[in-house]
ZALO-767310 format. One record per residue (C-alpha): x, z, y; residue number from 1; residue in three letters. Coordinates in pm, 1 decimal, decimal comma. Example, Ala and Ser with C-alpha at 12.3 -4.5 7.8 and 13.67 -1.06 7.14 Angstrom:
REM residues 2
[[1230,0 780,0 -450,0] 1 "ALA"]
[[1367,0 714,0 -106,0] 2 "SER"]
//
This chain:
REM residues 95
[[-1032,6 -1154,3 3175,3] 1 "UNK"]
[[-839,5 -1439,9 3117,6] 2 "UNK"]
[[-624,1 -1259,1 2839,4] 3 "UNK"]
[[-926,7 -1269,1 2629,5] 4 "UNK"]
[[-1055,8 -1563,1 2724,6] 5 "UNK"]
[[-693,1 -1707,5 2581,6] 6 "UNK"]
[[-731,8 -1482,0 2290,4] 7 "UNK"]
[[-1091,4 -1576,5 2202,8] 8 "UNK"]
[[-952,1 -1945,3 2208,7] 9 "UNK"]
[[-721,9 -1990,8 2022,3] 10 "UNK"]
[[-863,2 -1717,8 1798,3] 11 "UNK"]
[[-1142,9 -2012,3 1741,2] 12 "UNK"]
[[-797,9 -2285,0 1703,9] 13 "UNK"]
[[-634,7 -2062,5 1413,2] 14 "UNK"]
[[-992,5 -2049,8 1199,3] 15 "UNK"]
[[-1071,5 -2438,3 1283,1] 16 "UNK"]
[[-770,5 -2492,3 1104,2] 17 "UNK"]
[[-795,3 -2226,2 846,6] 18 "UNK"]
[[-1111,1 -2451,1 773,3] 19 "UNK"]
[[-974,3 -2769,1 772,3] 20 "UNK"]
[[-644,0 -2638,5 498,6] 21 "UNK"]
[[-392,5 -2686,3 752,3] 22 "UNK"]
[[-285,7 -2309,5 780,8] 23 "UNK"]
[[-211,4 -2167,1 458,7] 24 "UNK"]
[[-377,1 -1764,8 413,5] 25 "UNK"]
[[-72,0 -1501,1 331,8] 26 "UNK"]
[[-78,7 -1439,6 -33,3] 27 "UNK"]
[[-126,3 -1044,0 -82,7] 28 "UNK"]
[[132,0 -944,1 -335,4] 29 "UNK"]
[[42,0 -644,0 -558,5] 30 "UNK"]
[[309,8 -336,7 -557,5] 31 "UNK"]
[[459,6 -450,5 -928,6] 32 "UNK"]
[[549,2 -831,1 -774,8] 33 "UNK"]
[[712,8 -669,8 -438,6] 34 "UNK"]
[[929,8 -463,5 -678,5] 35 "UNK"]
[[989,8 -828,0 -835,9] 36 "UNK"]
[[1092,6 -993,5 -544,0] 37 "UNK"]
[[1323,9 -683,5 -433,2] 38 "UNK"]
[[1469,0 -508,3 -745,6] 39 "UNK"]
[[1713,7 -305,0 -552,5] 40 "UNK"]
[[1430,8 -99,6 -347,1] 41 "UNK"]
[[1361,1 239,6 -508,0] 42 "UNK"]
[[1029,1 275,3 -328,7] 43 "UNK"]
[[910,8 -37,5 -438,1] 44 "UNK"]
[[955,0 90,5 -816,5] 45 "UNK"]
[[829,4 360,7 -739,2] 46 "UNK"]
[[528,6 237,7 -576,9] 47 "UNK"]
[[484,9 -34,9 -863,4] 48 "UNK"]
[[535,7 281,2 -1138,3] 49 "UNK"]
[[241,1 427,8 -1010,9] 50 "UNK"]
[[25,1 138,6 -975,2] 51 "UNK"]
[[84,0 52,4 -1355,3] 52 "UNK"]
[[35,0 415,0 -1481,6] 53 "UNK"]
[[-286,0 398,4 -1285,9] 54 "UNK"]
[[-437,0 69,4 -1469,2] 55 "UNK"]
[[-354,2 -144,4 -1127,2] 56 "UNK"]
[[-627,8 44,2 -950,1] 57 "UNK"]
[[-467,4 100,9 -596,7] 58 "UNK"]
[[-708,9 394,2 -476,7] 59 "UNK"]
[[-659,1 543,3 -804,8] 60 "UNK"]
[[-267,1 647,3 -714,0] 61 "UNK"]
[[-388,8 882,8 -442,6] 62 "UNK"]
[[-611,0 1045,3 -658,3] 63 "UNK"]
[[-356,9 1151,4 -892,7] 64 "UNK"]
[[-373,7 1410,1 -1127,3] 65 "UNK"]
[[-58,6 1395,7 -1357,0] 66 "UNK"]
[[131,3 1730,8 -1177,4] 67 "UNK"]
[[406,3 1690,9 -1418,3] 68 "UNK"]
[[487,3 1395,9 -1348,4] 69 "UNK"]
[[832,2 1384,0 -1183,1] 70 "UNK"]
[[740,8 1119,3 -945,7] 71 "UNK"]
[[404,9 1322,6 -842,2] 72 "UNK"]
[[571,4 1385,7 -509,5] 73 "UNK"]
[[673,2 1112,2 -447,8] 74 "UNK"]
[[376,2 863,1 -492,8] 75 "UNK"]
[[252,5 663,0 -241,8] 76 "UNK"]
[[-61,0 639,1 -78,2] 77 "UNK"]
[[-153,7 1027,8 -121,3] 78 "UNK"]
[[-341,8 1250,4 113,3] 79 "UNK"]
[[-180,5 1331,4 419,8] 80 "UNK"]
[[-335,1 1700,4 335,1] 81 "UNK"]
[[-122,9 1807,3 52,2] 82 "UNK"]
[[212,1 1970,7 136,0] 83 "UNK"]
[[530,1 2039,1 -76,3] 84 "UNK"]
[[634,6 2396,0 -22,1] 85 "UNK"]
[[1046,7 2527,0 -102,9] 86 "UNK"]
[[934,7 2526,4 -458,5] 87 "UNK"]
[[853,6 2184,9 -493,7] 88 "UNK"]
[[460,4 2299,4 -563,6] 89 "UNK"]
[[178,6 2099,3 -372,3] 90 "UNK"]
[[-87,7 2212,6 -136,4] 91 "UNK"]
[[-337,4 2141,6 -402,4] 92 "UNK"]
[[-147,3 2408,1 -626,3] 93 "UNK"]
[[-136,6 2643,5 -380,9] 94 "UNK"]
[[-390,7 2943,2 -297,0] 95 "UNK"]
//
């Protein structure tokens, strides 16, 4: 009980001074500026690839219908549903 009376505290604390300006918010950096700040990371182009080719509409990457695209596969954000079989085909092409 007293974990969350703790919690609820300084819970309160952290958005009094949220209000007040003295805690900053985290700035939520799209894919293309984490690729920015870490050009060696091959995910992170990849990740910022697909968020460009789909007009920097997040939701719009797992939704993708480009199949020849050779970064298909690799995408983020897809549905956990669709598998890659031995000949590279996904479980959407499948029957």
């Amino acid at each position: 009980m007293t974990v969350n009376l703790k919690l609820t505290e300084g819970l309160k604390e952290y958005q009094q001074k949220l209000s007040q300006g003295l805690v900053e918010t985290p700035k939520q950096l799209d894919p293309i500026e984490k690729a920015r700040q870490n050009p060696k990371s091959l995910r992170a182009a990849i990740n910022a690839k697909c968020f460009d080719c789909c007009c920097f509409h997040k939701p719009e990457v797992k939704y993708c219908t480009v199949v020849n695209c050779p970064l298909y596969i690799l995408r983020p954000w897809q549905p956990r549903e669709i598998a890659i079989n031995e000949t590279g085909e996904t479980g959407a092409d499948m029957d």
